[in-house]
C-alpha positions as a LaTeX table, in Angstrom:
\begin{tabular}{lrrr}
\hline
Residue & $x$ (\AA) & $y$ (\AA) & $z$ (\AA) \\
\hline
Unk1 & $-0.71$ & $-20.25$ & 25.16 \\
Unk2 & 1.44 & $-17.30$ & 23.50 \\
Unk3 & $-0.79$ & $-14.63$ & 21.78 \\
Unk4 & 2.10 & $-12.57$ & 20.37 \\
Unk5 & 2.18 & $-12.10$ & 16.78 \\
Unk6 & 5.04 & $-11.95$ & 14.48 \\
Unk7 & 5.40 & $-9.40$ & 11.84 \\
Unk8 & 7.49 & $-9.68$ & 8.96 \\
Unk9 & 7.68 & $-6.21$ & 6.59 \\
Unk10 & 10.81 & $-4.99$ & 4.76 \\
Unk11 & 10.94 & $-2.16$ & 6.39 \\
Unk12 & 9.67 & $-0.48$ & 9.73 \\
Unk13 & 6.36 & 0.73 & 9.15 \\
Unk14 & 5.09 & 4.37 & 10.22 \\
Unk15 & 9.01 & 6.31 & 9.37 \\
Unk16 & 8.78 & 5.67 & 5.92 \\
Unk17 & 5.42 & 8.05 & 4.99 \\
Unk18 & 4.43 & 6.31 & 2.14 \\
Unk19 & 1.11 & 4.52 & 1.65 \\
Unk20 & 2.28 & 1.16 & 2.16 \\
Unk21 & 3.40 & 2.68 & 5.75 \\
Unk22 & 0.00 & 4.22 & 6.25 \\
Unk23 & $-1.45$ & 0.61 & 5.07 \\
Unk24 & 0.37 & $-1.33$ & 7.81 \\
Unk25 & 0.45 & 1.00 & 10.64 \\
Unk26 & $-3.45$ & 1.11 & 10.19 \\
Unk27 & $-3.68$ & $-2.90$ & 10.14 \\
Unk28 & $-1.00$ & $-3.33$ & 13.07 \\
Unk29 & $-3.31$ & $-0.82$ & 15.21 \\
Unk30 & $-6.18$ & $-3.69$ & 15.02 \\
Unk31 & $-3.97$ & $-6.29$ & 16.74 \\
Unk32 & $-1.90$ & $-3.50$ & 19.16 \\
Unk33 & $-3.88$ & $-3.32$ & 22.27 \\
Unk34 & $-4.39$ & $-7.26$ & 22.54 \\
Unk35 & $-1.39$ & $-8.63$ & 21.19 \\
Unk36 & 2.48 & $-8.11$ & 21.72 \\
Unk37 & 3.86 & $-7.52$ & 18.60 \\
Unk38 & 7.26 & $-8.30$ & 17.38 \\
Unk39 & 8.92 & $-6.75$ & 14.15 \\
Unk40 & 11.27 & $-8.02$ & 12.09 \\
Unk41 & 12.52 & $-6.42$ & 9.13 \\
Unk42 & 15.41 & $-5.96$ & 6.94 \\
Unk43 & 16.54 & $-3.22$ & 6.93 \\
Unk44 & 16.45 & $-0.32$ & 9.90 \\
Unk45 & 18.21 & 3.03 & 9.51 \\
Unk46 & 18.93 & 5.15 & 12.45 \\
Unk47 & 16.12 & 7.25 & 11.95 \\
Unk48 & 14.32 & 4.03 & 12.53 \\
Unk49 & 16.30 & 2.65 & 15.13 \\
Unk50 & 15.55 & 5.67 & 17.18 \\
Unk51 & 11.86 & 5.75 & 16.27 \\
Unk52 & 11.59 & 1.58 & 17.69 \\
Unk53 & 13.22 & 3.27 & 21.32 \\
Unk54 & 10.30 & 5.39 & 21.34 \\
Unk55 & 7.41 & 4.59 & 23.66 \\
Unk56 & 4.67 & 5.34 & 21.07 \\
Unk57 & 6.15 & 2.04 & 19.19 \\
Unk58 & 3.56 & $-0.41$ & 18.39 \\
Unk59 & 6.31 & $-3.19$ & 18.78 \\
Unk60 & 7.52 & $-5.21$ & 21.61 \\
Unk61 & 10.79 & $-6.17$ & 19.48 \\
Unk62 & 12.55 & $-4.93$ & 16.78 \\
Unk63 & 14.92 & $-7.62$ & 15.11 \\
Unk64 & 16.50 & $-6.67$ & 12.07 \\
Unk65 & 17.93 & $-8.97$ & 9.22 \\
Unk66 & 20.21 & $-7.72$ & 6.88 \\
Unk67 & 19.66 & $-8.30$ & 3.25 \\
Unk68 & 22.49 & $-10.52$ & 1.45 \\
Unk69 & 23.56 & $-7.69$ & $-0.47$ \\
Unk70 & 24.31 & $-5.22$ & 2.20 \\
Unk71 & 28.12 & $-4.65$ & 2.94 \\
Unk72 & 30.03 & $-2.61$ & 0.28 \\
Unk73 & 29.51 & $-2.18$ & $-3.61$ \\
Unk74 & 31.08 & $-5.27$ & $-4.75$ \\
Unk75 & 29.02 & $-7.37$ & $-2.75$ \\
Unk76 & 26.20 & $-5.45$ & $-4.15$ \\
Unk77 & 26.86 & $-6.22$ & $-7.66$ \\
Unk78 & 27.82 & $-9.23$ & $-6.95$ \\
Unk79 & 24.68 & $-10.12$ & $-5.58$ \\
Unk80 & 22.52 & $-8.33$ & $-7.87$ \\
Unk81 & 24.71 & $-10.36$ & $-11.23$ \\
Unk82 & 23.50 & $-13.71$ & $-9.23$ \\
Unk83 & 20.11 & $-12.89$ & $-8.08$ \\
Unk84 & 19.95 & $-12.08$ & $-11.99$ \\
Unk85 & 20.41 & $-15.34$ & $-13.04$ \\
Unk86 & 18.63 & $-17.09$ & $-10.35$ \\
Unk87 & 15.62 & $-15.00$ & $-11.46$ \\
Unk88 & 15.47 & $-16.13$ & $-14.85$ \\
Unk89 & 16.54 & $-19.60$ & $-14.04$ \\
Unk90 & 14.22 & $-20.45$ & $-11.81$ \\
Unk91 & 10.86 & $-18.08$ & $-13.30$ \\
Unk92 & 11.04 & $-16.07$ & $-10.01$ \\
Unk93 & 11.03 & $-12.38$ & $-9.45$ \\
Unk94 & 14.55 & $-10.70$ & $-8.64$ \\
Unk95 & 13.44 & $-8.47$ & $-5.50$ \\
Unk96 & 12.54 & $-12.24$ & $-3.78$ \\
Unk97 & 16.10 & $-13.02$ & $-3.30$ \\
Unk98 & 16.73 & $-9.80$ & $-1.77$ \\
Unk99 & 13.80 & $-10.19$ & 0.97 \\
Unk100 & 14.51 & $-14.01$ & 1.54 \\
Unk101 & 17.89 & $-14.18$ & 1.81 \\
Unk102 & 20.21 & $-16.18$ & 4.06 \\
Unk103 & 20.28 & $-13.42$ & 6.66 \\
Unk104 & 16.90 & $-13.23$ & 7.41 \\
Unk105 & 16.49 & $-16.96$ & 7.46 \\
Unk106 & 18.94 & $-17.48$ & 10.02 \\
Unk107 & 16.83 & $-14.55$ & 12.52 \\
Unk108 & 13.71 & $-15.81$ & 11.69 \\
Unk109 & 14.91 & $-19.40$ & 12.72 \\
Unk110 & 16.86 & $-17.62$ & 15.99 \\
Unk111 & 13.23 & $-16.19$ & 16.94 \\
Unk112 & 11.26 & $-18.55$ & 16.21 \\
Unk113 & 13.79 & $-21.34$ & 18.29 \\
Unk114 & 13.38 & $-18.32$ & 21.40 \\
Unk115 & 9.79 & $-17.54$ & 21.01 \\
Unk116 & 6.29 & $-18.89$ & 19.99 \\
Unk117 & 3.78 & $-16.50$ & 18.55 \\
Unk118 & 0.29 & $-17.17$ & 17.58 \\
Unk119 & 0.81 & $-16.22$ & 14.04 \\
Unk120 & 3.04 & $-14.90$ & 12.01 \\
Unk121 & 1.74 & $-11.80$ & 9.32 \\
Unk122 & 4.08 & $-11.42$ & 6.52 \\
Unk123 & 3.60 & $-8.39$ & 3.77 \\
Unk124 & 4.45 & $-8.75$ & 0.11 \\
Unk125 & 4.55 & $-12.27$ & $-1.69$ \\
Unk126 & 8.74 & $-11.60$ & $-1.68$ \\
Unk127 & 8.68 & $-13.34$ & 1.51 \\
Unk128 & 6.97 & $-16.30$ & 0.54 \\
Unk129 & 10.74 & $-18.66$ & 0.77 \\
Unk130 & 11.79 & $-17.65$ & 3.82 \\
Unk131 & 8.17 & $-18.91$ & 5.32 \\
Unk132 & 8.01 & $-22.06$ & 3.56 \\
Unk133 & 6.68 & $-24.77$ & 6.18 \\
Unk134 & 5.26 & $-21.91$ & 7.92 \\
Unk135 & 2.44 & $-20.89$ & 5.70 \\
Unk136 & $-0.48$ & $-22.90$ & 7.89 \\
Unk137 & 0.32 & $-20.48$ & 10.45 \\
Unk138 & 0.41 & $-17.10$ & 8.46 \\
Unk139 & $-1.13$ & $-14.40$ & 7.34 \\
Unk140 & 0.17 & $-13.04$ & 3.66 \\
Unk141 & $-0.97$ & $-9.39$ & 3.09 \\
Unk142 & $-0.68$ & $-8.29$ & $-0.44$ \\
Unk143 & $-1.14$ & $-4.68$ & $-1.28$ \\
Unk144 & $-1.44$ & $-4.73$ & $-4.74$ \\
Unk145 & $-1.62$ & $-7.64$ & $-7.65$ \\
Unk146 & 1.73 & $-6.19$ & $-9.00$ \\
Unk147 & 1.54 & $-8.59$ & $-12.32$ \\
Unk148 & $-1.86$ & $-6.42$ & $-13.07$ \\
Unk149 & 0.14 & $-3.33$ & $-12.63$ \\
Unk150 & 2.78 & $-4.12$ & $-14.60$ \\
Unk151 & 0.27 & $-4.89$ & $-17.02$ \\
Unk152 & $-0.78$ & $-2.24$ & $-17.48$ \\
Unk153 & 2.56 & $-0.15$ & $-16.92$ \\
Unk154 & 3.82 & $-2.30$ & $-20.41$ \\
Unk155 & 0.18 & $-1.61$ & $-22.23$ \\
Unk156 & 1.56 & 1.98 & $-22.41$ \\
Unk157 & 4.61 & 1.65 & $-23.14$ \\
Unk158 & 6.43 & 3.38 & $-26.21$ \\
Unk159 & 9.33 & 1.72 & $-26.31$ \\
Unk160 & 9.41 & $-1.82$ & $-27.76$ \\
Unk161 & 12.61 & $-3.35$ & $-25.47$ \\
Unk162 & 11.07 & $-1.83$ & $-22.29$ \\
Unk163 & 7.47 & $-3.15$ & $-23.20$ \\
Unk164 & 9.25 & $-6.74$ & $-23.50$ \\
Unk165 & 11.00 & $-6.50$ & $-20.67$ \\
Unk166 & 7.93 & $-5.81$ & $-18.40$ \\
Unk167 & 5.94 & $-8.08$ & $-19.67$ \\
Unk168 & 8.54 & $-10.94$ & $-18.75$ \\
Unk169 & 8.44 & $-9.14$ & $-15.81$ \\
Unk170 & 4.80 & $-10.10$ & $-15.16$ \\
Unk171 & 5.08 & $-13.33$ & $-16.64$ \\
Unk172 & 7.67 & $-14.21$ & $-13.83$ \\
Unk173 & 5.39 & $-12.64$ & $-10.90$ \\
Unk174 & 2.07 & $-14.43$ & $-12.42$ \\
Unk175 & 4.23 & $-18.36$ & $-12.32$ \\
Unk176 & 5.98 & $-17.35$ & $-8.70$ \\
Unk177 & 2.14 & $-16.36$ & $-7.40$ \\
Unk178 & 1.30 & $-19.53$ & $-8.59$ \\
Unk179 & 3.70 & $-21.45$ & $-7.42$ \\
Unk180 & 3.74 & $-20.01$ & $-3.87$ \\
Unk181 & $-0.13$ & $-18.31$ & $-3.52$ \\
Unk182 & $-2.15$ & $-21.63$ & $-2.87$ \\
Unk183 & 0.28 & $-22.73$ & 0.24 \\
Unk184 & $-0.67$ & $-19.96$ & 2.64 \\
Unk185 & $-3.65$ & $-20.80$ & 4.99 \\
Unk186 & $-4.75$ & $-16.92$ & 4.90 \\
Unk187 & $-4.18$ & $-14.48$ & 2.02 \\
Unk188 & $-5.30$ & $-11.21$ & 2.82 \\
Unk189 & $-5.72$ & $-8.08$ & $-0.50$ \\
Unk190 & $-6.70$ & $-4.17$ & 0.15 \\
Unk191 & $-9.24$ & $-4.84$ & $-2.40$ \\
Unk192 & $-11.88$ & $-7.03$ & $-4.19$ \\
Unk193 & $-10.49$ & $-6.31$ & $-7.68$ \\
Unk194 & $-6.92$ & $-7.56$ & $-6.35$ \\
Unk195 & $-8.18$ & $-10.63$ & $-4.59$ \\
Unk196 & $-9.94$ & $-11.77$ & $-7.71$ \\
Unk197 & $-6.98$ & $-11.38$ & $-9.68$ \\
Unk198 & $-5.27$ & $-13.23$ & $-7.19$ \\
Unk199 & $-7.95$ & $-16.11$ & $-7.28$ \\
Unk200 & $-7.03$ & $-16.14$ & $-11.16$ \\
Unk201 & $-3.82$ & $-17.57$ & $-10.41$ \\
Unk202 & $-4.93$ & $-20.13$ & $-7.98$ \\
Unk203 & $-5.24$ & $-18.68$ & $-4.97$ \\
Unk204 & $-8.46$ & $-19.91$ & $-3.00$ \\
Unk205 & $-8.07$ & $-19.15$ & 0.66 \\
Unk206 & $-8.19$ & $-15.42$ & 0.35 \\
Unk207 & $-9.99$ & $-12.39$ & 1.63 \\
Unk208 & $-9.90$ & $-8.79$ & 0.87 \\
Unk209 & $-10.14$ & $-6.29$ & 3.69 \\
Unk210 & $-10.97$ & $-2.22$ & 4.16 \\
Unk211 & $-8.21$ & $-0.81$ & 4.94 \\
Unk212 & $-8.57$ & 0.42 & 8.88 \\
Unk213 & $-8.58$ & 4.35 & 9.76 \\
Unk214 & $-7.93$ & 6.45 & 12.78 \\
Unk215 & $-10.98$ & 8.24 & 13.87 \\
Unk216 & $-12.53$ & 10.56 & 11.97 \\
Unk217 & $-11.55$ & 14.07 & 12.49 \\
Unk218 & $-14.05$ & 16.64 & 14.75 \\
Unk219 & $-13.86$ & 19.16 & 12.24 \\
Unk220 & $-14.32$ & 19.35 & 8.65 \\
Unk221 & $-12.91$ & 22.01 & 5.94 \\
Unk222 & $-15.68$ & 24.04 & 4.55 \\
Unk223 & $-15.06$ & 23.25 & 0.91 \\
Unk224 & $-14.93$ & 27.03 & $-0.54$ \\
Unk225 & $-13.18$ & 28.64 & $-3.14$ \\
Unk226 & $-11.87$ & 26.74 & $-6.21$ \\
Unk227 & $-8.65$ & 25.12 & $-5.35$ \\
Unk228 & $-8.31$ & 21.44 & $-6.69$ \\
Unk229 & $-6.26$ & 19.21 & $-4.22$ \\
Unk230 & $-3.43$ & 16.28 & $-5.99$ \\
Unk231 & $-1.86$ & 14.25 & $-3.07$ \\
Unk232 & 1.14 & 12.18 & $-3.74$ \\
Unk233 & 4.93 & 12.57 & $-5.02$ \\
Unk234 & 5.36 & 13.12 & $-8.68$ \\
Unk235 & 8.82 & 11.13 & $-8.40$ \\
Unk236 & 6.65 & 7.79 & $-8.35$ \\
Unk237 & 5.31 & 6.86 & $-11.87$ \\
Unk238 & 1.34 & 6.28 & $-11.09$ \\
Unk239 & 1.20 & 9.18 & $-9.62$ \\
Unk240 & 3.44 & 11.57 & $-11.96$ \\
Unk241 & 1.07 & 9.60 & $-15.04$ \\
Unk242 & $-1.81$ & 10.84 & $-13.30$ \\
Unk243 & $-1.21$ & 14.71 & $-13.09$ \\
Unk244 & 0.35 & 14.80 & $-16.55$ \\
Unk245 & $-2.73$ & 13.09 & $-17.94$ \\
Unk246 & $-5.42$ & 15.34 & $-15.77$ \\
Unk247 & $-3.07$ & 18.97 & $-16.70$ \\
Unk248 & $-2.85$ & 17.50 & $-20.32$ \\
Unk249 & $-6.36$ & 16.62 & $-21.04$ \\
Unk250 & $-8.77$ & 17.65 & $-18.53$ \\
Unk251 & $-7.51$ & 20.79 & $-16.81$ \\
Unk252 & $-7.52$ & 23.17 & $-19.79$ \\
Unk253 & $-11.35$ & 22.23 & $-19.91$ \\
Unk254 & $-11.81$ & 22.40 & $-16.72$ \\
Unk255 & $-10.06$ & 26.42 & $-16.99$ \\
Unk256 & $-12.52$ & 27.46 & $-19.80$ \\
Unk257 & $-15.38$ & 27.34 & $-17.44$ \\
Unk258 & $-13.52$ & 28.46 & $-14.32$ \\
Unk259 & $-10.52$ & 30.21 & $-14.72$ \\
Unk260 & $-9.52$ & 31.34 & $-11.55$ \\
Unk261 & $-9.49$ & 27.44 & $-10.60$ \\
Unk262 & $-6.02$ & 26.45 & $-9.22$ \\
Unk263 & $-4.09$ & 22.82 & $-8.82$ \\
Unk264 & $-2.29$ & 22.45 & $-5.89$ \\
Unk265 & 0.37 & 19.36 & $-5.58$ \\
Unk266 & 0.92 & 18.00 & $-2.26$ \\
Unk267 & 3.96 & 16.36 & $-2.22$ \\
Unk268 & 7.55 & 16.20 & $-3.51$ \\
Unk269 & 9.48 & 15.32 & $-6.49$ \\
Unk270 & 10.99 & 17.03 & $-9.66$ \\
Unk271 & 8.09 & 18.50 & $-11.27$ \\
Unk272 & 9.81 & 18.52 & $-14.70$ \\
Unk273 & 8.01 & 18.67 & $-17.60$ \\
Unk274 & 4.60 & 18.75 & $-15.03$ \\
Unk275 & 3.97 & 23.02 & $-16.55$ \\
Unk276 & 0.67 & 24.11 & $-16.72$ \\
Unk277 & $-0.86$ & 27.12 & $-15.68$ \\
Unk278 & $-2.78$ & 27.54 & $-11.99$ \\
Unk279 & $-0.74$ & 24.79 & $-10.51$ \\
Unk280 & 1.08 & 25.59 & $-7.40$ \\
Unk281 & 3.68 & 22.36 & $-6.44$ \\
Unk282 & 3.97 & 22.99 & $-2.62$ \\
Unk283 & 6.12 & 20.07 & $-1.84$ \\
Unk284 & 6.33 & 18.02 & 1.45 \\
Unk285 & 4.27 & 19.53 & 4.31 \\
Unk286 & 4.95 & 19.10 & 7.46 \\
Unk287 & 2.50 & 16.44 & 9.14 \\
Unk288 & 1.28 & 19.23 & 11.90 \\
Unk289 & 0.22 & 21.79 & 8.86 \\
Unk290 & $-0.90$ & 19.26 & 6.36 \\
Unk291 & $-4.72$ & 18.83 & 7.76 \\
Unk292 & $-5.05$ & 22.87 & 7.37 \\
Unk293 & $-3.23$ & 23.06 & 4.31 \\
Unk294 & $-5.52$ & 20.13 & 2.32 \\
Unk295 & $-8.89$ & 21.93 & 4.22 \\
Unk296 & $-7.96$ & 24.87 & 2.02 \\
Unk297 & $-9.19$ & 23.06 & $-1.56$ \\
Unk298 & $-12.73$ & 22.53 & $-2.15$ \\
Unk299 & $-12.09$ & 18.90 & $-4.24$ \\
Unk300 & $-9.81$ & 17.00 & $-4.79$ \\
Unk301 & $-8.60$ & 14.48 & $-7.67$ \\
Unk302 & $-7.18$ & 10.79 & $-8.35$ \\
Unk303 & $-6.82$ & 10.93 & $-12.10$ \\
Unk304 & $-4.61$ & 7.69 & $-11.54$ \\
Unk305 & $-4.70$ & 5.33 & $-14.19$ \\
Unk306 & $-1.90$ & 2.58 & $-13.08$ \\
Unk307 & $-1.23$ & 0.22 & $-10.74$ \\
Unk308 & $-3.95$ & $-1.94$ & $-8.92$ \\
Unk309 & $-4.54$ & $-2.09$ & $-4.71$ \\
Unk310 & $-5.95$ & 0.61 & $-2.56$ \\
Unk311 & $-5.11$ & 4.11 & $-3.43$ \\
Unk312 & $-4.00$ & 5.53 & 0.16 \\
Unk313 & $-4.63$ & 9.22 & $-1.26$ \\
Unk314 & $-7.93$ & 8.70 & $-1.75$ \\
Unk315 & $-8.71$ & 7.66 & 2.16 \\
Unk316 & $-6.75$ & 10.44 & 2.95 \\
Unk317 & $-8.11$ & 13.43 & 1.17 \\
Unk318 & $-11.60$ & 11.61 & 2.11 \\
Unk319 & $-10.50$ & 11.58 & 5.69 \\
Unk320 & $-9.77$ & 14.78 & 5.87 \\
Unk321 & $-13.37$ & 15.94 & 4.20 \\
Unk322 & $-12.71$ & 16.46 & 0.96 \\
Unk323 & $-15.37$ & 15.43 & $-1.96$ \\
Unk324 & $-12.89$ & 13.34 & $-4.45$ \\
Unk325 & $-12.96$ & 12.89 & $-8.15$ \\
Unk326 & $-11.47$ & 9.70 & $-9.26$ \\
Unk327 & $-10.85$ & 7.04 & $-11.37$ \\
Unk328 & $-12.21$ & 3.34 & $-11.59$ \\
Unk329 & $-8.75$ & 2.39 & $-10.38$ \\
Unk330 & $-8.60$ & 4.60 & $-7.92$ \\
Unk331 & $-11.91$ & 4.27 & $-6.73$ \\
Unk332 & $-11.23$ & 0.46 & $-5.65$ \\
Unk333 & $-10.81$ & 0.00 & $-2.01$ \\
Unk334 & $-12.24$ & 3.50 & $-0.84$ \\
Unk335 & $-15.96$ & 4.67 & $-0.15$ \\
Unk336 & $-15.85$ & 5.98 & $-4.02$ \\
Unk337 & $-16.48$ & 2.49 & $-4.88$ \\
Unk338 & $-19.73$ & 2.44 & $-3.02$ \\
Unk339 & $-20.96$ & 5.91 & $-4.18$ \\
Unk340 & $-19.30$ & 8.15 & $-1.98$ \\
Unk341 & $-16.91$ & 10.34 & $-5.12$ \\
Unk342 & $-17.80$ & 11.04 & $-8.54$ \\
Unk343 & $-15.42$ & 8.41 & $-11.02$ \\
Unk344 & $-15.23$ & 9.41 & $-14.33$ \\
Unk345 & $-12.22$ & 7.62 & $-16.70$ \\
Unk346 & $-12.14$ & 9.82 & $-19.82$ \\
Unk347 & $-11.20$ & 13.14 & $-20.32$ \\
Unk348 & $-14.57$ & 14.68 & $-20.79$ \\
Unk349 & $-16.14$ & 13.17 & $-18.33$ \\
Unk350 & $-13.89$ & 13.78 & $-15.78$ \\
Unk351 & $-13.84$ & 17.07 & $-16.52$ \\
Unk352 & $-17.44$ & 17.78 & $-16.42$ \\
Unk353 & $-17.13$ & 15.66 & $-13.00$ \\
Unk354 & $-14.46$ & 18.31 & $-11.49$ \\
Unk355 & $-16.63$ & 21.07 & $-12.47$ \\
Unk356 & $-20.16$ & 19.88 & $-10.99$ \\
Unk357 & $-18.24$ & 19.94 & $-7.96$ \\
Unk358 & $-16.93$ & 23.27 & $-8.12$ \\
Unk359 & $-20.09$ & 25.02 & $-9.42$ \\
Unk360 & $-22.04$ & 23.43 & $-6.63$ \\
Unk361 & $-20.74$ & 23.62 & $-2.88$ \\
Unk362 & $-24.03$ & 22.21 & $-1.60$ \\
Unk363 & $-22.96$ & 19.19 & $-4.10$ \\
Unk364 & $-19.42$ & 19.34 & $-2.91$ \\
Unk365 & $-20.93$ & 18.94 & 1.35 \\
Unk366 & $-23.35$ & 16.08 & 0.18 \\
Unk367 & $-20.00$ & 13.48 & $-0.84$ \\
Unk368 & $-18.14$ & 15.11 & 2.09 \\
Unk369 & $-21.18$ & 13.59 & 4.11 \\
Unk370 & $-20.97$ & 10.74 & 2.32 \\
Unk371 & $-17.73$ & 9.71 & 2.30 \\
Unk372 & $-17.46$ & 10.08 & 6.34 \\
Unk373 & $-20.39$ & 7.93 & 6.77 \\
Unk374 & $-19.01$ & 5.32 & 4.60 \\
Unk375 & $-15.20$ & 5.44 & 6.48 \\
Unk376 & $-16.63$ & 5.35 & 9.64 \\
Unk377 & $-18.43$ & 2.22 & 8.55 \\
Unk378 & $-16.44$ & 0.30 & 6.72 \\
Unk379 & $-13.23$ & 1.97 & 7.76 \\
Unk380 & $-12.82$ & 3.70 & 11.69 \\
Unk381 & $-15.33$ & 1.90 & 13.74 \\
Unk382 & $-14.90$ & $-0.85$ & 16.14 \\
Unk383 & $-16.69$ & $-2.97$ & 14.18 \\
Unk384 & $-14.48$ & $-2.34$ & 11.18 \\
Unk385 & $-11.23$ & $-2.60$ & 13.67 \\
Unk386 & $-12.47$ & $-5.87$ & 14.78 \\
Unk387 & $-12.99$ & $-7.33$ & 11.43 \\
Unk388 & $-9.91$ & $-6.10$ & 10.08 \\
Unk389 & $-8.25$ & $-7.99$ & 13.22 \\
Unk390 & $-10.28$ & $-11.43$ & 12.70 \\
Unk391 & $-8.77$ & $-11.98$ & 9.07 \\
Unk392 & $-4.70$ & $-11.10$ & 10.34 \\
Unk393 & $-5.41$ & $-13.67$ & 12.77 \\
Unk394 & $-6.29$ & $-16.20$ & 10.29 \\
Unk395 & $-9.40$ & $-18.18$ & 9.01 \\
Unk396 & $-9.28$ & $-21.21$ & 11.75 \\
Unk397 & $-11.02$ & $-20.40$ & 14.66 \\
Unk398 & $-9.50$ & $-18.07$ & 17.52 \\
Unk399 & $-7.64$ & $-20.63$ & 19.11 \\
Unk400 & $-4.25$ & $-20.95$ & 16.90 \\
Unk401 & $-1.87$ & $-23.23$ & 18.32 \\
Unk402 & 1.46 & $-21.58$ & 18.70 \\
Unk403 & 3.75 & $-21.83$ & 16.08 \\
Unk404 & 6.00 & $-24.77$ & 15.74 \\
Unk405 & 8.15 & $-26.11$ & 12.83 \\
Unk406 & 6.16 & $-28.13$ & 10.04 \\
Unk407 & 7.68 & $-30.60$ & 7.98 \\
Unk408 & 11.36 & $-30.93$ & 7.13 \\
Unk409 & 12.36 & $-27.43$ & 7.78 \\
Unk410 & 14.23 & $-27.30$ & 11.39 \\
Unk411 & 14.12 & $-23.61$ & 13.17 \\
Unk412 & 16.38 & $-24.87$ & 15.79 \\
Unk413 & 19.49 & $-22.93$ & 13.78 \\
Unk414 & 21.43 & $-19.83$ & 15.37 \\
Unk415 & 22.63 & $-16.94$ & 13.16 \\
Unk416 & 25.69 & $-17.36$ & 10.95 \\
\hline
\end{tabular}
C-alpha cells in the first residue's frame, strides 16, 4: 500500500516568503520524514524550478500545470472576459476558474492514472472542481474564511460602487463554500474562529489546527531599549490598514509618554502616505540578518484589524522572543489567544498596552516566557508535529486505501 501523499498548492511553497508559504512549508514538514511527497502546482518560475532541483526540497516530484490563461495577452483577456461571465453565471468566485482549469485537470488525471497516493491535500477552496469525486480521499486546508474578510474589507469601505462590489464578492464565496464545503471528508482551518465560520455555511467534517513551528531558537533577544517592531509589507492592504491605524491613533499617545520610542517596519512596499515621526521603514532583510535585526526591539505590534486566519507575524515575532501587542484578530491562532500577548482593540487601550510593556522590561521577559512555553506546546513539539500530521492525513483511521477514481469521473485521460 502507497503512503505518498499528493499536494496540490498554486504555487511552490517555501520561494514565495509570504505567510501562506511559511503556513505550508510548516504543515508539509509534519508529513516529510514519513511520506514521499509529490507537488503539483500551477505555476513554477525558474527561481522555483531551480529551488525543486535542490536537495533540501521537501518534494519527491514537482509537476506543474499551467493555468488556462497563460500564453500571451490575448489569451489572457480572453480568458479573464469568460471566466467573468462564468463567475456571475454560475454564483462562483472568478480566481476558481483560474486554479481548476483544463490544464491542471488533464495532469492531475496523468498522475493520478501513473501513481496512487494515500491522500491527496489540496490548499484553498479554488481547487474544489478539479477534485470533484476525489473529496473522500482529501484533505482541504483553508487559511482564512475569505467571505469574513471581505466582510469586513466592504464594512469600511468609503466608496459606495466598491462596497457593492465586495459584498457580491462575498455573497459568491459564501454560495460556492456551500455548495462545495460539505463534500470533502476532511476540512482543515488555521483557526477556531475560521472553522466556525466555516461550520456556518455547512461545513461539518472540519477541524482547526496550530499552525506547526521549527524549534524554538537557543537564544532569546534581551528586550531593551524602546524600539517597537511592525512585521509585514505595507503593499498588502491588512497590513498597510494596520500601521496607518496604530501611527494615526495610537502612536502619538504612545510618544507623549516616551518620546524617544521608535517604529521600525520590517518589510517592503511604498510607504506612501505611511509619515509619522520615529518610524524607520527598513525594507526586506535578508533571511540570515533578520533574527538579529527583530532581537533589536523590545515589543512588537499587530494592530491588524482585517482579514480572518492565522496571522503568520505574530508566530514569528513570538518565535523569535518578542512580547507582542495585538489585536483580537490577530490574536486568533497564536499563543496571544491563550494569554501569552497583551490584545487591546481600541486606540486607548492599545496604547496604554504598548506602554506597560515598555515601562516594564521585567513585564516585557514574563510574555517572552510565556509565549515560548505556549509555541513549544501547542506549536514545535513532537506532540504538536504529530497532531498536526494526524488531521492532513484525514479523519478515517490510519489505514487510507489508496486513491482510486469515485463515481463517474474517469482519471484514465493523458494531457491535451
Amino acid at each position: 500500500m502507497s503512503d505518498d501523499i499528493l499536494w496540490i498548492k498554486s504555487r511552490m511553497p517555501g520561494v514565495v516568503k509570504d505567510g501562506s508559504s511559511l503556513v505550508s512549508t510548516g504543515l508539509i514538514s509534519c508529513l516529510q520524514n514519513d511520506h514521499a511527497i509529490d507537488l503539483l502546482c500551477l505555476r513554477l518560475t525558474a527561481r522555483e524550478e531551480a529551488q525543486a532541483a535542490e536537495p533540501s526540497c521537501p518534494f519527491r516530484t514537482v509537476f506543474v500545470a499551467d493555468t488556462d490563461n497563460a500564453g500571451g495577452i490575448a489569451r489572457r483577456i480572453g480568458c479573464r472576459v469568460s471566466y467573468t461571465l462564468r463567475s456571475e453565471l454560475t454564483s462562483t468566485p472568478r480566481s476558481v476558474f483560474y486554479e481548476s482549469g483544463h490544464r491542471a485537470r488533464a495532469v492531475l488525471e496523468r498522475v493520478l492514472a501513473e501513481r496512487r497516493y494515500r491522500r491527496i491535500i489540496a490548499e484553498y477552496y479554488t481547487v474544489a472542481p478539479l477534485l470533484e469525486g476525489l473529496e473522500s480521499q482529501t484533505s482541504l486546508v483553508l487559511h482564512d474564511a475569505d467571505h469574513l474578510s471581505i466582510d469586513l474589507e466592504a464594512r469600511q469601505e468609503l466608496s459606495l460602487p466598491r462596497r457593492a462590489w465586495l459584498n457580491h464578492r462575498a455573497t459568491q464565496m459564501r454560495a460556492f463554500v456551500e455548495r462545495v464545503g460539505p463534500r470533502f471528508d476532511s476540512v482543515l482551518t488555521l483557526t477556531p474562529f475560521d472553522r466556525q465560520a466555516y461550520e456556518a455555511l455547512g461545513v461539518e467534517r472540519i477541524q482547526s489546527l496550530d499552525v506547526p513551528l521549527p524549534d524554538l531558537p537557543a537564544q532569546l533577544p534581551p528586550l531593551e531599549g524602546e524600539s517597537i517592531a511592525f512585521v509585514g509589507s505595507v503593499d498588502y492592504t491588512p497590513n498597510r490598514d494596520a500601521l496607518a491605524w496604530f501611527l494615526a491613533n495610537v502612536f502619538p499617545a504612545v510618544l507623549q509618554r516616551y518620546p524617544a520610542a521608535r517604529v521600525q517596519v520590517f518589510g517592503g512596499g511604498n510607504r506612501g502616505s505611511l509619515r509619522s515621526p520615529n518610524v524607520d521603514f527598513l525594507g526586506r532583510i535578508p533571511q540570515g540578518e533578520f533574527a538579529r535585526a527583530l532581537g533589536t526591539a523590545a515589543l512588537g505590534i499587530a494592530p491588524v484589524r482585517l482579514g480572518t486566519g492565522v496571522k503568520v507575524k505574530v508566530l514569528d515575532m513570538m518565535w523569535h522572543g518578542l512580547p507582542v501587542v495585538c489585536t483580537s484578530p490577530a490574536s486568533r491562532g497564536t499563543p496571544a489567544e491563550h494569554g501569552a500577548a497583551l490584545i487591546a482593540d481600541t486606540p486607548a487601550t492599545f496604547a496604554e498596552a504598548v506602554c506597560e510593556l515598555l515601562g516594564s522590561r521585567a513585564r516585557r521577559l514574563e510574555l517572552q516566557g510565556a509565549a515560548q512555553k505556549l509555541l513549544f506546546e501547542r506549536h514545535a513539539s513532537p506532540a504538536a508535529r504529530a497532531c498536526v500530521a494526524r488531521k492532513l492525513l484525514g479523519w478515517a483511521d490510519a489505514s487510507v486505501h489508496p486513491l482510486t477514481p469515485v463515481g463517474a469521473r474517469s482519471l484514465c485521460g493523458s494531457p491535451s
